[in-house]
C-alpha positions as CSV (number, residue, x, y, z in Angstrom):
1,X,129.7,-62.3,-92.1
2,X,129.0,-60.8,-95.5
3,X,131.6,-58.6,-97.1
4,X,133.6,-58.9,-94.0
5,X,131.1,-55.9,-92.8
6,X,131.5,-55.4,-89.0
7,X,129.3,-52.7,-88.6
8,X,126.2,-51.4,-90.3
9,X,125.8,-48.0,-89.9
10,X,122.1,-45.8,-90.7
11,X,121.6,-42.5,-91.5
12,X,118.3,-40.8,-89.0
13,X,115.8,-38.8,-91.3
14,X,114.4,-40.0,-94.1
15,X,116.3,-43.9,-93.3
16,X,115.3,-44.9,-90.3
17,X,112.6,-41.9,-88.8
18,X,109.6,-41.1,-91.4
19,X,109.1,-37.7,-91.8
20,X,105.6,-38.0,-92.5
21,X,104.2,-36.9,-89.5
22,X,106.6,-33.8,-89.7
23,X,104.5,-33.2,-92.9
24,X,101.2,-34.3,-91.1
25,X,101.6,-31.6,-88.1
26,X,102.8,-28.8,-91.1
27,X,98.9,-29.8,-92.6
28,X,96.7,-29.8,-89.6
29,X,98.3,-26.2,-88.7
30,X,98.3,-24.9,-92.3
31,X,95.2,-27.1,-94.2
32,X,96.0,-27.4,-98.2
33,X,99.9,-25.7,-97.5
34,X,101.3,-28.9,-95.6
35,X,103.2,-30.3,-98.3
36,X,104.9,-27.8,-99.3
37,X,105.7,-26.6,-96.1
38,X,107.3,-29.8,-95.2
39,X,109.4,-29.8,-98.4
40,X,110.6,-26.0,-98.2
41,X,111.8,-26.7,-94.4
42,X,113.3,-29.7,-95.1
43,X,115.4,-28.1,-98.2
44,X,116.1,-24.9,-96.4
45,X,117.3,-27.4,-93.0
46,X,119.8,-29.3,-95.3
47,X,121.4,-26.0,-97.2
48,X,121.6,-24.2,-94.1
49,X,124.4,-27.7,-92.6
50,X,126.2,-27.3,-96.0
51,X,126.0,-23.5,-95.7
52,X,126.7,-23.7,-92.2
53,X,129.7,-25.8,-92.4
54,X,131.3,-24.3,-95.3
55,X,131.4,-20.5,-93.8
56,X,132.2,-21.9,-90.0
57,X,129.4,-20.5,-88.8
58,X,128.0,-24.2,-86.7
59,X,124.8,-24.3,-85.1
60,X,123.1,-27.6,-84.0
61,X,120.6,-29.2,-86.2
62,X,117.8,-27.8,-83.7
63,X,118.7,-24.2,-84.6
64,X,119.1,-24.7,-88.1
65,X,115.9,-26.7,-88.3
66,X,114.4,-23.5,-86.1
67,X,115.8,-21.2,-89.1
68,X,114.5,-23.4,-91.8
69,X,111.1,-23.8,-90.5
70,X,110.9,-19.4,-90.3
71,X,112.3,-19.1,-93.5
72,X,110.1,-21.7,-95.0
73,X,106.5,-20.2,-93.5
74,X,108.0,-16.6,-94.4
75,X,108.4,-17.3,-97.9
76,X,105.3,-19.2,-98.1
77,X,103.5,-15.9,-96.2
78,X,102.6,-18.0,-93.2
79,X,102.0,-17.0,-90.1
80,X,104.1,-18.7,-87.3
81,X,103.8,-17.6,-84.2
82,X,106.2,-18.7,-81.1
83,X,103.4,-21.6,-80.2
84,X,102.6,-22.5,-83.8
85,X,106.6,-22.4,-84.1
86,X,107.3,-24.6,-80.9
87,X,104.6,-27.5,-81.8
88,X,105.9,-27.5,-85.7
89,X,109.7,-28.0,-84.5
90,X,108.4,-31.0,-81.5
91,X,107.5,-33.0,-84.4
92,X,111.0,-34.2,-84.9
93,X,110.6,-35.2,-81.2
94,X,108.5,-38.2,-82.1
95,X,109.1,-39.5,-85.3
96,X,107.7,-42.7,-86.3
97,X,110.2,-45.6,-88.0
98,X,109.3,-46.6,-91.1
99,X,107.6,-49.9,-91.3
100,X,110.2,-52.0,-92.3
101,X,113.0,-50.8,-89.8
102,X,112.4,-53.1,-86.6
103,X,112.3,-56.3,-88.8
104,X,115.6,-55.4,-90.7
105,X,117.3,-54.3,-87.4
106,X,116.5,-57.6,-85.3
107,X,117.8,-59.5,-88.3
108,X,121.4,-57.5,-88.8
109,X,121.8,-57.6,-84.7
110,X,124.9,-60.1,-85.7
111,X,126.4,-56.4,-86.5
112,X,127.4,-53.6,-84.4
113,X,124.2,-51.5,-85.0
114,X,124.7,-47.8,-85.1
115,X,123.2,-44.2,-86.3
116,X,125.4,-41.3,-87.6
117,X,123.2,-38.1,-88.1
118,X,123.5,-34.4,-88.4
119,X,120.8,-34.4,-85.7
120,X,121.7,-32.4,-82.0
121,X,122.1,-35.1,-79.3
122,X,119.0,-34.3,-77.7
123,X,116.7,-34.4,-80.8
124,X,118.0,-38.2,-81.7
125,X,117.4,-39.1,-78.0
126,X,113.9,-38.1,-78.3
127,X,113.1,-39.9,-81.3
128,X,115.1,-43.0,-80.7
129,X,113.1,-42.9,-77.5
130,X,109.5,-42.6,-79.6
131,X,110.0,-44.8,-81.6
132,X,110.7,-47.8,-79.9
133,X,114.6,-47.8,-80.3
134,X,116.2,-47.3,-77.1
135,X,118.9,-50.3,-76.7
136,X,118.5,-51.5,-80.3
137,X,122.1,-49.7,-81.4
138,X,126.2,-49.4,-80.4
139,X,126.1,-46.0,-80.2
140,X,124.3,-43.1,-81.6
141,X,126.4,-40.4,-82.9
142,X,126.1,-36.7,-83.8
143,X,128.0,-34.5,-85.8
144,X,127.5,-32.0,-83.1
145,X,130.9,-33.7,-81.7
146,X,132.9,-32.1,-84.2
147,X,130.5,-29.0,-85.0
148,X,130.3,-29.4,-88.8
149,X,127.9,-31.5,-90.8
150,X,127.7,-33.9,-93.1
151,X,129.4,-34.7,-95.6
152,X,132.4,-33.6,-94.0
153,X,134.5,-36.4,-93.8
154,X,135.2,-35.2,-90.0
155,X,131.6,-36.2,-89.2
156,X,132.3,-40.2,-90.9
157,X,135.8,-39.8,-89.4
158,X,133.4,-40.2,-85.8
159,X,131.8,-43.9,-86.8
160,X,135.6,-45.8,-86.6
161,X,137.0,-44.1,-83.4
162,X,133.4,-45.1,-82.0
163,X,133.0,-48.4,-83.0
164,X,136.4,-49.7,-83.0
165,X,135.7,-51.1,-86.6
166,X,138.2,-50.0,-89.6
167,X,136.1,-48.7,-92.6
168,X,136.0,-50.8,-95.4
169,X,134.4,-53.4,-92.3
170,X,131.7,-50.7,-92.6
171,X,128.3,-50.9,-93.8
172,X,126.8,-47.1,-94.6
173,X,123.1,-46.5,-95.3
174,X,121.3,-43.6,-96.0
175,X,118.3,-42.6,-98.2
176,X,119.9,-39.4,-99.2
177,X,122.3,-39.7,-102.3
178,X,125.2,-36.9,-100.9
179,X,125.9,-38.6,-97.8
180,X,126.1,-42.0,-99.4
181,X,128.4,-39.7,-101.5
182,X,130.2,-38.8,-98.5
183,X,130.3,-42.2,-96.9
184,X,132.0,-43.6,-99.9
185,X,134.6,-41.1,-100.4
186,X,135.6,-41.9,-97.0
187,X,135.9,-45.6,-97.3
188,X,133.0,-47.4,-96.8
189,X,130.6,-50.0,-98.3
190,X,127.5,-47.9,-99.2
191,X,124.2,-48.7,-99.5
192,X,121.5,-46.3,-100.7
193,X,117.5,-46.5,-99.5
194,X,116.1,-44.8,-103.0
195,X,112.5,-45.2,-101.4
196,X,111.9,-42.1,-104.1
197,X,113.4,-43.5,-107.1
198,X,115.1,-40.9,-107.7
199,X,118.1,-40.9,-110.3
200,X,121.8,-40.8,-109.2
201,X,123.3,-37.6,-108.6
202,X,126.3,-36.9,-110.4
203,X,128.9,-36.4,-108.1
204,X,131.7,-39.0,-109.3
205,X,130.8,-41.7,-106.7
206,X,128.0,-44.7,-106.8
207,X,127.0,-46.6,-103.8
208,X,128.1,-50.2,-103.5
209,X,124.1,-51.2,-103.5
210,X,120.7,-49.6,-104.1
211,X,117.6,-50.8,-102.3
212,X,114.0,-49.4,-102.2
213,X,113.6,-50.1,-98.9
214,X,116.0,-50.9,-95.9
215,X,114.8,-55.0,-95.6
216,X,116.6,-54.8,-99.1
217,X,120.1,-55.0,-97.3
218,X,118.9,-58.7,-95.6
219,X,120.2,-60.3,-99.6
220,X,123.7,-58.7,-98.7
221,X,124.0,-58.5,-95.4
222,X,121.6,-60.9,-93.3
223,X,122.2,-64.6,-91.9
């Protein structure tokens, strides 16, 4: 195998699970404010894990999503009630894949497939579930184990004891910059999913490789 990669390990939101229809169901309940509902929420989720873990005050990701989503609609001056609130946060329930992730999974299934995510247990069950996935990967792992986020290296410490695999035999993928930041620091072979083309951030790291889109990794790491 490639690189001497054993394992190839994805990020969940914004890697392998679209967030479109999260941004589709913010829309239909809020015409013309979708947009940048969706954006708000999903900014206000990711600081509330870094705030979260760096005060010790853990919640799972379904509470801090929960938090995120009533910040987001108050700032905006939305109304949200508990039913409006309930059908917003099932929308991470059934997440599609994005288009390209069945093709590249089937593949890398040489590998030891698996998913490391700041999602609770029960919200990646779901949308592994929806989407198709069930059976497709090792293990799926939360950092609700260790009740911190990422990019604690507690929560990358998880993927080794799991999988058996030391961590320079593992592949990391993600679409967002800081936890390919966080993968690296810790050892592994990183590659980031810029679908956005966004610029690097600045944090003292790069990732091994950069792909636009997840099929990307076949030149490195397929037959």
């Amino acid at each position: 195998m490639k690189l001497g990669i054993q394992a190839v390990v994805f990020d969940a939101y914004g890697t392998l699970f679209d967030l479109h229809s999260v941004t589709a169901r913010c829309n239909r309940e809020f015409p013309g404010q979708g947009a940048a509902l969706s954006r708000l929420w999903r900014t206000k989720q990711l600081e509330y894990t870094w705030l979260r873990s760096l005060t010790g005050r853990y919640e799972d990701f379904w509470m801090v999503t929960e938090s995120a989503l009533v910040f987001a609609c108050s700032y905006l001056s939305l109304a949200c009630p508990p039913k409006t609130r309930k059908e917003l946060m099932e929308s991470y329930l059934h997440l599609d894949v994005f288009p390209e992730v069945r093709p590249t999974l089937a593949k890398l299934s040489q590998y030891k497939l698996a998913i490391l995510s700041n999602g609770s247990p029960k919200m990646l069950a779901a949308a592994e579930e929806s989407a198709g996935l069930r059976g497709v990967f090792t293990t799926v792992i939360s950092g609700d184990e260790v009740k911190i986020y990422k990019p604690s290296p507690r929560v990358y410490g998880l993927i080794s004891k799991r999988l058996s695999v030391l961590e320079r035999a593992i592949a990391f993928v993600s679409s967002n910059f800081w936890d390919i930041a966080g993968a690296k620091t810790c050892g592994f072979w990183t590659c980031w999913a810029n679908r956005c083309n966004l610029p690097e951030d600045k944090l003292g790291v790069r990732p091994d490789v950069t792909v636009k889109t997840l099929d990307g990794l076949i030149g490195y790491l397929g037959e």
